[in-house]
N, C-alpha and C positions, 0 to 999 in steps of 0.2 A: 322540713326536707326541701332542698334545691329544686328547681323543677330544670330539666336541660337546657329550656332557652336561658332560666339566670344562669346556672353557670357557665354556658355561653359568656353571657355578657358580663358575668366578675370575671370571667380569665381577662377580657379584654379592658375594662374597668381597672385591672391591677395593674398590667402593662401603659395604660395610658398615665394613670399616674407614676409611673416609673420613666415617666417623658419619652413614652413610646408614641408611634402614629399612628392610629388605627386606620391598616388598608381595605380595603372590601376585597370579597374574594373575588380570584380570577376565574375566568370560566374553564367551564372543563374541557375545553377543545384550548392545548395551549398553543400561546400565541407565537409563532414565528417560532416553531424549534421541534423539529422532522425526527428528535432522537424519543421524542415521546408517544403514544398510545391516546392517553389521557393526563390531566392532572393526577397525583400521585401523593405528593405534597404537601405542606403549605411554603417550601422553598420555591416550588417551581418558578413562582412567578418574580422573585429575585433572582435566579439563576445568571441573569446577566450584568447583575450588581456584582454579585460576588464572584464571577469570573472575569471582572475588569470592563465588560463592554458598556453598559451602561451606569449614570449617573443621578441618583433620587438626592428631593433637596433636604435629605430625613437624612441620620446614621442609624436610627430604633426604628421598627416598625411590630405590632403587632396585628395577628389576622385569624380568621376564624376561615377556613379554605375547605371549600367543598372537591372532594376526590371520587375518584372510581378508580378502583384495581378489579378489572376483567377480563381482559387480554393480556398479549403477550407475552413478557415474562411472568405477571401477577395473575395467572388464572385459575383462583380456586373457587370457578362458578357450583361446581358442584356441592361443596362444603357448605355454600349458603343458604340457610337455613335450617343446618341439622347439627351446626355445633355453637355453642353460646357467643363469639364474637366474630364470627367471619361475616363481612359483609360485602356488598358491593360497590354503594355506596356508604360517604362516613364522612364527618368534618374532623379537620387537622385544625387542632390550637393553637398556633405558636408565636414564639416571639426571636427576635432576629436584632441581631446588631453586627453596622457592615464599619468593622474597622474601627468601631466605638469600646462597647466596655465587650470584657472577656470572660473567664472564666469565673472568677472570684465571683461577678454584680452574677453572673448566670446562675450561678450557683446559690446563692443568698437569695437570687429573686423567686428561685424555685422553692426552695425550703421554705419562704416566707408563706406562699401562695397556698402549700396545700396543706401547710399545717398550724399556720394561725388561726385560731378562731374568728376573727374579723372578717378570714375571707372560707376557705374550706374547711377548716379543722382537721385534718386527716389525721386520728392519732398516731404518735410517730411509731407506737410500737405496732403498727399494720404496716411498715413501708420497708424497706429496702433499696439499698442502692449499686448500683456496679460500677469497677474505672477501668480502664485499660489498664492489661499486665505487664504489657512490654513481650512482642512478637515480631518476627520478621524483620528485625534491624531498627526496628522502632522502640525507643526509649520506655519505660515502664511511664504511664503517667503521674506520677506522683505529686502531681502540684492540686489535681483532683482531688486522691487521697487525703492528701493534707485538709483542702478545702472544707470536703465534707465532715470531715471529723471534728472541725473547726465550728459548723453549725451545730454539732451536738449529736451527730449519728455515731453511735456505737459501733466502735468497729469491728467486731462479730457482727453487724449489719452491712457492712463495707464490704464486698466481695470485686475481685478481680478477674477479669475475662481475657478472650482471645479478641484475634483477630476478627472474627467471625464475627462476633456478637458487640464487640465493644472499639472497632475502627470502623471508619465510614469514609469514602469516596463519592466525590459526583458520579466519575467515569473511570476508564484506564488513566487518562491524565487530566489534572488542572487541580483543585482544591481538595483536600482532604484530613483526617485528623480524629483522634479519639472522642470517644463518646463515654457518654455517660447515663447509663438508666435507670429512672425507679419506678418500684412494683410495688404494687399494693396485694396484701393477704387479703384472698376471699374467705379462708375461713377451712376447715376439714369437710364442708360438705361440698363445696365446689371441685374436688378434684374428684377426677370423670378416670382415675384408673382405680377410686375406691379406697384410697391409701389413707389409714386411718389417723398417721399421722408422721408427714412427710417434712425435710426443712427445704430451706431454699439452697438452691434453685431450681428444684423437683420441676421438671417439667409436664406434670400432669394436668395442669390447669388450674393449678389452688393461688399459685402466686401471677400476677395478670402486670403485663409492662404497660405505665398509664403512663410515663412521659418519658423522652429520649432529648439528651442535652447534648448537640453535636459540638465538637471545638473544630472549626477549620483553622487551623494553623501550621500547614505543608502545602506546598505546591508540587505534585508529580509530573514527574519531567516524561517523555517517549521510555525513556531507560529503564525510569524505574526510580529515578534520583528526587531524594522531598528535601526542599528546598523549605526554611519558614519563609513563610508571609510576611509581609513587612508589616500587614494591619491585621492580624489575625480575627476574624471574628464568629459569631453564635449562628446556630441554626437549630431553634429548637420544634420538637413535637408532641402534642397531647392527645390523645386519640380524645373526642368527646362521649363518644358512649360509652368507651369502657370508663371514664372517669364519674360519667355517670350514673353508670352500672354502682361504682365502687359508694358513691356519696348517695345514692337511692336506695345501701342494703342489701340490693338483689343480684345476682349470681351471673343471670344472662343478660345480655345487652336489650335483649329483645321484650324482656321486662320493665324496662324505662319506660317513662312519658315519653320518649323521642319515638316507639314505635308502638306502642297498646292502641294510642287512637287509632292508628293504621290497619291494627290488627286485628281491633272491635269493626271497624267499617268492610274489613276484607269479610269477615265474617259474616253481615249485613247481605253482601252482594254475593255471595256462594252458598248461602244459609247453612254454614257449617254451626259451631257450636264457639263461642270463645273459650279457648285453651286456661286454665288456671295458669295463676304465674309458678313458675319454677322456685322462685324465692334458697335462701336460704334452709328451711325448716322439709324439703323434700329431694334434698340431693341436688344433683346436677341435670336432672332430668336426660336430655339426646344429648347432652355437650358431650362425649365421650366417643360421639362416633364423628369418624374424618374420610369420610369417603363419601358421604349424601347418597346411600343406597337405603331404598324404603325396605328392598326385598331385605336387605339384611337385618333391619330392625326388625322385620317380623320375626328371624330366627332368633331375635334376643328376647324372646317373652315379652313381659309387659311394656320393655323400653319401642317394642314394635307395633304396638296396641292402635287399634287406629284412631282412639284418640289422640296419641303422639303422631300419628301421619298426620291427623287434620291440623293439629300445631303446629306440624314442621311446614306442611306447605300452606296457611296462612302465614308463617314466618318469610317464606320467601315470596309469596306475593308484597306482604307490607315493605321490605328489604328492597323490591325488582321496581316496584311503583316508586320508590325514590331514588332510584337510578333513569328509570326511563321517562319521568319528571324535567331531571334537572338535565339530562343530555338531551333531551330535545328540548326544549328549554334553550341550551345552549348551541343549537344546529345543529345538533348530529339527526340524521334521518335514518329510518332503517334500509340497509341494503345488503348486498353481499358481498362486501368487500370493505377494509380496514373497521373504521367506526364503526358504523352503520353497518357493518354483520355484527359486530359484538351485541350492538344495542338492539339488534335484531334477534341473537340469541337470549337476551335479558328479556323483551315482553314477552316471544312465548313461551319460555319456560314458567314464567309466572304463570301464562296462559294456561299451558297444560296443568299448571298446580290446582287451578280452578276448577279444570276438569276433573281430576282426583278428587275433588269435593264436591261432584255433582253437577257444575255451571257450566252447560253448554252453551251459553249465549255471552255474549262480550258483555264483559265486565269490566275488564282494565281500564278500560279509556275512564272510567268513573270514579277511580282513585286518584286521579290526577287533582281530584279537587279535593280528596279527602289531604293529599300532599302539600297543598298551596295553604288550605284553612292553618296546619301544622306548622310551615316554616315561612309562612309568607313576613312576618315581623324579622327575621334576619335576613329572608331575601326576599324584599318588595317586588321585583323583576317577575315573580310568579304570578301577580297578579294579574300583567298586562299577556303573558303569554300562556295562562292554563287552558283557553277556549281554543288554541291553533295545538297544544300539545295533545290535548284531548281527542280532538280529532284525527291525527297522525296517529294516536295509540290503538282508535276504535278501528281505522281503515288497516293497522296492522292486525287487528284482531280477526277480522273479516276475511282479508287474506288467507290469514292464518288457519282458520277454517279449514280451508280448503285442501291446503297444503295436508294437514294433518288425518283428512281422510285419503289423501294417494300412501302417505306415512303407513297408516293401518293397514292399507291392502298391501302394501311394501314387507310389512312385520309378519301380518299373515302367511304370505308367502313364504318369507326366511321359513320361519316356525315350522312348516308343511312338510320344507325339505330339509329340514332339519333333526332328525328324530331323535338323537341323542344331544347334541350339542348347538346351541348358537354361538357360529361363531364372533368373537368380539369384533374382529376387523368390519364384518358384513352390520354388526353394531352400530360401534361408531359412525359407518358410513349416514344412517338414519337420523343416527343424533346431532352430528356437523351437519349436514344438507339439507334435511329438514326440522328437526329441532326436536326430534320423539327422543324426552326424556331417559335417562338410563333406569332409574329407580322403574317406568311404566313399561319398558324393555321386559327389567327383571321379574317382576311382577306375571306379566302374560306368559313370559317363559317357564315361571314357576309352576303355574297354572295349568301347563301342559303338559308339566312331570319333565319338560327339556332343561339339560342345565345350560347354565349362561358363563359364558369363554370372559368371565371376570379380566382376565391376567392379557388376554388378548384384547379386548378393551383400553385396561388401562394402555397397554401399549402403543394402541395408535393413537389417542389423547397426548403419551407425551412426544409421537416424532409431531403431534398436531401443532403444541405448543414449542417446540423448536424450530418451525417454521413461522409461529407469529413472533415469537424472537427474532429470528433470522430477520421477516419482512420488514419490525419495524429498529430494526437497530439503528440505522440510520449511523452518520458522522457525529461523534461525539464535538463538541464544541469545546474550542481551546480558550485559553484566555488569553486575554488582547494583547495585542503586541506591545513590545515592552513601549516603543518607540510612540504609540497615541496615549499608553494609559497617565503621563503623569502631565500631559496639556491640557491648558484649561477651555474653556467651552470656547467655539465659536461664535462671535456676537455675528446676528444674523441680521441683517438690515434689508432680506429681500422682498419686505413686506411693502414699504415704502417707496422703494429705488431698486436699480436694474444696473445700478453703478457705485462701484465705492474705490474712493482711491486712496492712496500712502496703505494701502497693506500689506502687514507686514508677512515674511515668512517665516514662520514661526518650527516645521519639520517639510523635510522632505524626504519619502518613502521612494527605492527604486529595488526590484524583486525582492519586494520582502521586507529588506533592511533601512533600515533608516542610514540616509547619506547628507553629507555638506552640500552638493551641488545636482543638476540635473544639465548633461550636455545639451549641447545640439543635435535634433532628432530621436533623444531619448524620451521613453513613457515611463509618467512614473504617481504620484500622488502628491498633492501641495496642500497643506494646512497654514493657512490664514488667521488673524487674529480674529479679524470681521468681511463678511461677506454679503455678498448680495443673491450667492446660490444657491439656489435651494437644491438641499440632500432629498435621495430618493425617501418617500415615506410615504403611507396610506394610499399606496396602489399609484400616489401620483412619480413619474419618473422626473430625476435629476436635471436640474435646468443646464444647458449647454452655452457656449461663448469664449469667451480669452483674457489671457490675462494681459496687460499690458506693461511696459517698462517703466519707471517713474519719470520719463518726460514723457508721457500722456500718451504715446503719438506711437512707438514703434510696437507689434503685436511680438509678446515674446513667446506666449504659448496659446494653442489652442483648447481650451476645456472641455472633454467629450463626455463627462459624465459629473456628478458629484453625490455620495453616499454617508455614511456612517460610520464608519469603523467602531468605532466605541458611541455611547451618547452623547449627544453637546457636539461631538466635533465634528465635523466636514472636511472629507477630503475630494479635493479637484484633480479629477483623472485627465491628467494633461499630457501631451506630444506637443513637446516643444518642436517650435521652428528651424529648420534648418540652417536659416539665418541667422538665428540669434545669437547671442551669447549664451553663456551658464547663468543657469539662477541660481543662486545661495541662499543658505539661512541666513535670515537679516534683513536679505533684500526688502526695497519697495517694489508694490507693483499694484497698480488698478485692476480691480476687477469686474468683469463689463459682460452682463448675461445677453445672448440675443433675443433682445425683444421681440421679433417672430414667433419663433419657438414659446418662449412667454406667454405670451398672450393666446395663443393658439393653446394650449393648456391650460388656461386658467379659462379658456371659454369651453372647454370641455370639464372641467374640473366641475362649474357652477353647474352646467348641463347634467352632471353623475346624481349632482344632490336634488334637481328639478326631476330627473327621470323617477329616484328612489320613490320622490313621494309620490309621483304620478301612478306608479306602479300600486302603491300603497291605495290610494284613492280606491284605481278601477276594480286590480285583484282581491282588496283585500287588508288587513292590520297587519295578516301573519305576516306578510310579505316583509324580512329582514335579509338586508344585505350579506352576504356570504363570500366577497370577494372583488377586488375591483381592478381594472388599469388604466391610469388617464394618463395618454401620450398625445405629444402635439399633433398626429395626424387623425385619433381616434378616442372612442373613449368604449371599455367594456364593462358591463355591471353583472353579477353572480348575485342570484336571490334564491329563497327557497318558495317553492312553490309546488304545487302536489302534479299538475298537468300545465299543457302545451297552453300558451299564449294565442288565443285564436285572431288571426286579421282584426276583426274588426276592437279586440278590445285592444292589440295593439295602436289601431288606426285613435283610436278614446285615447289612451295613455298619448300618445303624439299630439292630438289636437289641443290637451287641456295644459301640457308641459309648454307648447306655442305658444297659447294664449298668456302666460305668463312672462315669454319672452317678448312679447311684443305690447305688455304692457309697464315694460322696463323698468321691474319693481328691485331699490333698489335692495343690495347684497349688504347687511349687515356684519360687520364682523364684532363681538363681544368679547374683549383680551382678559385674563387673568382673572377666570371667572370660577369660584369655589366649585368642583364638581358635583357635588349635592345641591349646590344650587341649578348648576346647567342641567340636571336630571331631571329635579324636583320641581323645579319652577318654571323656566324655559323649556320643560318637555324635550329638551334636545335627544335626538338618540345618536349612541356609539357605534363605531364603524368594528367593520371586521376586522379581529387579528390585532386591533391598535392597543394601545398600551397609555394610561394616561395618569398625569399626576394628579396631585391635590388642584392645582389649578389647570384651567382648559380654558381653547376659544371656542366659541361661540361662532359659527356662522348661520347666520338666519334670514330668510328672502320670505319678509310682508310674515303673514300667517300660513304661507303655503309648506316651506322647509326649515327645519331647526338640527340642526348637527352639529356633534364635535369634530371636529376638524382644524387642521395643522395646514391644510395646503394652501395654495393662492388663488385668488378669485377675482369676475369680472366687478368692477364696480357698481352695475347694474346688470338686469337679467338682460336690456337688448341689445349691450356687447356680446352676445352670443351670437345673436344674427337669427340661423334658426336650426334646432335642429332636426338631425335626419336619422329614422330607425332603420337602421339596415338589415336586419335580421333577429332572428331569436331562437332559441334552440336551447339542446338540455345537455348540459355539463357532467351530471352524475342523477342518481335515485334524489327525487326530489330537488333537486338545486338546477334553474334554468339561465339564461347566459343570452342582454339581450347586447346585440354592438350599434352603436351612433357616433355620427361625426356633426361636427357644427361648422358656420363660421364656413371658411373660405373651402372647406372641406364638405358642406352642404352647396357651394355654389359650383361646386369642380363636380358635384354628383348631378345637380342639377343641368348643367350643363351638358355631360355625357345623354340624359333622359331626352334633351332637346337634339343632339342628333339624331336620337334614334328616332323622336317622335317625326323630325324633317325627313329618316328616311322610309317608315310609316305613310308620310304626308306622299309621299312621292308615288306610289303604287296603288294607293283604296281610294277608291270614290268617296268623295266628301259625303256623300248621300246614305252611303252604306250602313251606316252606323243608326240614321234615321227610320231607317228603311227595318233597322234589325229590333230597333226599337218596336215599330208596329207590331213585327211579329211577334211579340209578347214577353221581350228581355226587360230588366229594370227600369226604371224609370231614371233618366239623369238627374242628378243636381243641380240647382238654382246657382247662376255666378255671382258676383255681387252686387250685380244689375237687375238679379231677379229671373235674370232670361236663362232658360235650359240649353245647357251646350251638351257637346257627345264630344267624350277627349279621343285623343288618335289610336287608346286603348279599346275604346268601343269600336272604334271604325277598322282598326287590325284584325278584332276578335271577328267580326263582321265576315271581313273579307278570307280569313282560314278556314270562318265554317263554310263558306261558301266553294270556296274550294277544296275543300276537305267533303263536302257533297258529291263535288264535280268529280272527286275522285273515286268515291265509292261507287257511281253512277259508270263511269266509264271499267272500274274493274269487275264489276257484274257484264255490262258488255263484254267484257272479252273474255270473261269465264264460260260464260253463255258461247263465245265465237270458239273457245276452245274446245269446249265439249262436243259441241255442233263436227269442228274436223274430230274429232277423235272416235267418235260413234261414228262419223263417214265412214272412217280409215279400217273402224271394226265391221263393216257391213262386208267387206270387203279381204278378209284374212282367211277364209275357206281354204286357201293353199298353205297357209300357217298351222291348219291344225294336223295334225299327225294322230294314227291310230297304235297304243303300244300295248302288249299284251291285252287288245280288247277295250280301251281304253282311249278316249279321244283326248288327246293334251295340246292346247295353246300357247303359247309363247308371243308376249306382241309387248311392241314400245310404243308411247305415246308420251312424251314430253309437255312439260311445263302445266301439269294439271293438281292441280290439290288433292289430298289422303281421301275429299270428301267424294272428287269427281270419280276417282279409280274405285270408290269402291263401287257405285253406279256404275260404271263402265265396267265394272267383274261381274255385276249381279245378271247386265245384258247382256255379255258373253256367257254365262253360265245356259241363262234361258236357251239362247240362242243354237247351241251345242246341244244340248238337251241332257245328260248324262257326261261329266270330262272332268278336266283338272284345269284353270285358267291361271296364266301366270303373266301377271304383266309388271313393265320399269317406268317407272319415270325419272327424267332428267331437267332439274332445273337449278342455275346460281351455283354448276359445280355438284350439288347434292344429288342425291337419289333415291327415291321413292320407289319401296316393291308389295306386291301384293298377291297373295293367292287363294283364286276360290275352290273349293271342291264341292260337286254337288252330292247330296246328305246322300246319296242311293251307294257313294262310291268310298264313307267316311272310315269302314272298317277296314278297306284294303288299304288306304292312303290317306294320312291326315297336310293337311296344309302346314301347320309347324313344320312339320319335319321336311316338308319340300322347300318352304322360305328359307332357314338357315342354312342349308348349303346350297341354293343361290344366293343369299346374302352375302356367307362368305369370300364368293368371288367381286364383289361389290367393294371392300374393306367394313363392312356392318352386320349385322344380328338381329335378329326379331323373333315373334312366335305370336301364336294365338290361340281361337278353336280351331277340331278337326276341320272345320266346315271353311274359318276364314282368318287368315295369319296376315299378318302387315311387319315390316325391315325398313330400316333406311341403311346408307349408304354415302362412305366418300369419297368414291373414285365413280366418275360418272364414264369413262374412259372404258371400263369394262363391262358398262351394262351390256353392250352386244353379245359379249362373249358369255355372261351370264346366263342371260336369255337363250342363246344356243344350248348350256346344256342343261338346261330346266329339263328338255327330254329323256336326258340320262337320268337325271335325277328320282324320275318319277317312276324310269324303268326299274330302279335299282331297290325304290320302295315295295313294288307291286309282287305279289305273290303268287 
């Protein structure tokens, strides 16, 4: 019997010898294309092959592509684990030809694979096949038909579909075209409705789709209009567990070798029990339910035993541990927003699965290795990064803790006020926000005799998932304009030279369209045979400059950008001169980059790859780039990392990234270098987002940095000059963001620090800084002379505190000089106090004193009066301060609240406090008198 990693490797073993290339899979954060979630796939990462924009030096490739369907439109998180193949994560088999062989070799290669003995054997009377029937204006497929029958499929195995099942599209528009799928018989005990003997294409689960053979051979237009292809070509799919599933025997996915070791270890660390396999010889066990509710297995008798709970949720731990593996792994972090909430919703619902079996202490983070031991032979990558995913899982775990006891008291709650029903909306709300399981929902609700609002639930689940549709739909991507896709590459000479002359024009783009010529003063696109410009790529931006006429000398356009449009080619976003003539296709013309600009980004470019490792050095291994921008004034780097960059380990990452600049080691560059070898040998690592062929360069400085990399560089590290960190900060959950300039952009910074430190120099005693020193500040640094100096920073800091003394010295004095008049001014109010029904009441203003001084000056008019009501204003900066005291003998006839608020209101302000003492502010200082005046009414109007 197979074990999944071989037949892993015969799928791609057969393809390679069918003169296919084998790609490594792409990461699940896909690269450059906003209309995705995740990988999905094993097309994704051709998607731009077969929509025209780029160019591989392959027409075959086959790939083994790691996926996650858990958001967006793919969200059947709940299902995972309680029916036999839903997963989260899953590896996609396939094999692809762009514009090479079509249907016929697709077809034969398939048939060969899973039913010759040499490689699968599948016997043929367990499969089944389907072709398109002809739907929707679209022709029947019949060259399928023919094909299959031609390999020997009986045609009572032949079956014809719709639309639905048997047409496939990228998008609303660009490539698409009939499919083709075959299913393998599980047998009459796999179907989960019981059906003792059902045929195809019973949808009950007996017959399982293990591969899908797409034909792209239409192009859809806006309209609606399918156009063929001129190079029609394959896009196919194999699921590997269920294929697994089918060549191991057993029924459920989750019975394979691909997850038993996962599921014996989950077991290990929750001390549950290992689950029996479901096999063949005992039905279909939980496959039958599609909704992942535990409460409701318990209404089905033994299918809800809690033996079947402790299998279903080790199932979704072993399932969630190789999802949140391979996406952090691949940068995704947990948070609350796109990825990183999904993958947030993946470990703790594991989590909580852990708990259902007892394990209240973190556990996840320690499948992480049980995941690497399991697939690290198809993805070596796991090796280097299990100890940084590990840790990300456990401090998710930790969290998570926490969370889920405010969850409990949340649920309690619901429950309390809920006697008869919970309902679903107040549900969900627990389940989205904080991650309380539904199945542990249903369960507690059960438990209380409450029923659970099921139907209200699912409802706010699906407006939930019409909003993660909605957010990530993003722009569907067109295919390339007719007008780039049939020129051939750009020879790019900007590696060498900053100049190339006699080239040719090969297209010119003006809104849109491709045209003969480009006036005077129009913008438009220039494609070149060979150039010296570099297109934007790998975070670094488009070199700028002009093109010239072919006698050398007159500038005919200026070139403000240059990009990509498709791969290989370069187009120069030019505004021709005014003065020029028309440029045509055909023309000669030189094209001439500004070497300022130039070099000014290639000294920030080598800087990106000095900083990367620096960072690496001080932070840390985990530390991987997530994101970059090198422009000629600047350069900005995105990494992941857990917390803030503190001073001084920034100040370390700067000094030791210098110390390489200034011992001018130099910049290797290694052209056309096998990428298994630039991985494996040269240690080099991949940048964000990039995309690379069989071959790659090598950039490498001494032993310090090694990276794949496309862009341009200084020759040595001390063409950089030196650089300068200018800040650092946080981008999103875990991913931080530091900015530096180099080069004449470190000495224009430097420079500004020298005025300020001249105007520094001009105001502090040179001494001051000495002087601050004794009094027990740091100790300065030795210069390069050995001798201790004090920079203009100590001597500034110096002279603030020092006045920053002077200040708090002198606002005690005049606090002190305030209160002083204001207790005068109170010694003195005897004719301000009034007697009202038997009751002495004061009224007095005293200006520009603080909340602290008024209440001490209330406390000494209260004494003072002996038995009253005191009510005093103050006016300071426009504002107004009020305050009233009543003494405690006088609190049941008249509380102070009720006297402050309507004086306050005459004030524009509010307040309140105790009977005994109430405090208001105020914004109209303008009416305190008038205030003040009728505090007496006020107090009459109380009094009884």
């Amino acid at each position: 019997m197979l074990t999944g990693s071989e037949i892993r490797r015969k799928f791609l073993d057969f393809f390679v010898q069918k003169g296919h290339k084998e790609v490594h899979s792409s990461s699940l954060v896909p690269a450059n294309d906003p209309t995705l979630l995740f990988t999905n796939a094993g097309m994704n990462q051709f998607k731009d092959v077969f929509l025209g924009l780029e160019k591989r030096d392959y027409s075959r490739a086959t790939t083994s592509q790691k996926c996650v369907r858990a958001g967006g439109k793919h969200n059947d998180l709940e299902n995972v684990g309680f029916t036999n193949r839903h997963h989260t994560f899953f590896e996609m088999l396939g094999n692809f030809s762009f514009g090479d062989y079509f249907k016929k070799d697709a077809i034969a290669y398939a048939w060969e694979l899973i039913t010759s003995s040499a490689w699968f054997g599948i016997p043929k009377e367990k499969l089944y096949v389907t072709v398109f029937n002809g739907e929707g204006g679209v022709a029947r497929d019949a060259e399928a038909y023919d094909l299959w029958a031609g390999q020997g499929v009986p045609k009572d195995r032949i079956f014809e579909m719709g639309l639905k099942d048997n047409f496939w599209q990228m998008g609303d528009t660009g490539p698409c075209g009939p499919c083709s799928e075959i299913y393998y018989d599980m047998g009459q005990a796999s179907s989960d409705q019981g059906h003792a003997d059902c045929g195809f294409p019973c949808d009950c689960g007996r017959y399982v789709e293990i591969w899908n053979l797409v034909f792209m051979q239409f192009d859809r237009d806006a309209s609606g209009k399918l156009t063929p292809l001129p190079k029609p070509s394959i896009d196919t799919g194999m699921g590997l567990e269920r294929t697994t599933a089918a060549l191991q025997g057993v029924i459920s996915n989750y019975d394979t070798d691909l997850f038993t070791p996962l599921i014996k270890r989950a077991a290990e660390l929750t001390g549950a029990a290992v689950p029996t396999q479901t096999g063949k010889s005992t039905g279909a066990g939980t496959g039958h339910v599609e909704t992942a509710a535990l409460g409701r297995l318990a209404e089905q008798g033994s299918a809800g035993s809690p033996s079947h709970k402790a299998a279903a949720s080790l199932r979704v731990i072993a399932d969630h541990s190789r999802a949140a593996t391979f996406l952090t792994s691949d940068g995704v972090l947990p948070s609350n927003e796109g990825r990183g909430y999904v993958l947030r919703k993946i470990i703790r619902r594991a989590i909580t699965h852990g708990r259902l079996l007892g394990q209240t202490k973190p556990f996840l983070y320690q499948m992480v290795f049980a995941v690497r031991d399991l697939m690290n032979d198809a993805y070596p990558e796991l090796n280097e990064m299990a100890d940084r995913v590990s840790k990300t899982v456990q401090v998710e775990e930790t969290r998570f803790a926490h969370t889920m006891d405010v969850g409990l008291e949340k649920l309690e709650t619901l429950l309390k006020h809920s006697p008869e029903k919970l309902a679903g909306e107040d549900a969900f709300k627990l389940y989205d926000t904080l991650g309380m399981p539904l199945d542990f929902m249903q369960d507690a609700a059960r438990d209380q005799g409450i029923e659970f609002d099921k139907a209200g639930f699912d409802r706010a689940m699906e407006e939930q998932k019409t909003r993660a549709r909605a957010s990530w739909k993003g722009a569907a991507k067109q295919t390339a304009n007719p007008a780039y896709q049939q020129l051939p590459k750009s020879e790019f000479e900007g590696y060498r030279q900053t100049r190339s002359e006699n080239c040719e024009v090969l297209a010119i783009i003006h809104n849109g369209q491709g045209v003969k010529e480009l006036k005077a003063g129009e913008e438009g696109e220039v494609i070149l045979d060979h150039t010296p410009f570099y297109a934007e790529a790998g975070g670094q931006v488009g070199d700028r400059g002009w093109l010239y006429s072919d006698d050398h000398n007159t500038v005919v356009a200026d070139v403000k950008g240059c990009y990509y449009p498709i791969q290989g080619v370069r187009a120069h976003q030019v505004v021709m001169k005014s003065a020029s003539k028309t440029l045509k296709i055909g023309d000669k013309v030189d094209a001439v980059v500004n070497t300022d600009t130039r070099e000014a980004t290639m000294r920030n470019h080598t800087a990106t790859h000095l900083l990367h490792a620096g960072l690496r050095e001080v932070l840390g291994k985990h530390v991987k780039q997530a994101g970059s921008l090198v422009s000629p004034g600047h350069l900005r780097f995105d990494f992941s990392h857990f917390t803030a960059v503190a001073d001084e380990e920034l100040q370390d990452i700067e000094d030791i990234i210098n110390k390489e600049v200034l011992r001018n080691r130099k910049v290797e560059t290694i052209a056309d270098v096998p990428i298994d070898v630039a991985v494996n040998e040269y240690h080099a690592m991949a940048l964000f987002g990039e995309k690379y062929g069989d071959k790659v360069r090598v950039i490498r400085i001494a032993d310090f940095s090694t990276e794949l990399c496309g862009g341009t560089h200084t020759g040595a590290t001390g063409e950089i000059g030196l650089i300068k960190i200018l800040k650092e900060g946080s981008v999103s959950s875990g991913v931080r963001r530091v900015e530096a300039i180099t080069g004449e952009g470190s000495l224009k910074h430097f420079r500004k620090d020298h005025q300020l430190e001249n105007v520094v120099s001009s105001f502090v005693s040179p001494t001051l800084a000495q002087k601050a020193r004794k009094d027990g500040a740091p100790a300065p640094e030795a210069d390069t002379d050995g001798e201790k100096s004090f920079s203009p920073a100590d001597a500034l800091r110096a002279e603030l505190d020092k006045k920053d003394a002077e200040i708090k010295r002198l606002a005690r004095e005049l606090d002190q000089v305030r209160m002083k008049s204001a207790s005068s001014s109170a010694a003195n109010v005897g004719e301000k106090v009034k007697e009202i029904k038997g009751v002495k009441v004061l009224a007095h203003r005293v200006d520009n004193l603080e909340r602290a001084q008024l209440r001490t000056l209330v406390d000494q008019l209260r004494d003072k009066i002996g038995s009253g009501v005191v009510v005093l204003g103050s006016a300071s900066n426009g504002n107004v301060a009020l305050i009233v005291g009543v003494t405690k003998d006088l609190t049941a006839r008249v509380q102070a609240g009720k006297v402050i608020g309507a004086v306050a209101q005459k004030v524009g302000g509010k307040g309140g406090g105790r009977p005994d003492l109430a405090e208001a502010g105020g914004k109209d200082a303008s009416a305190l008198d008038a205030a003040l005046d009728g505090a007496y009414g006020v107090v009459e109007g109380l009094l009884t």
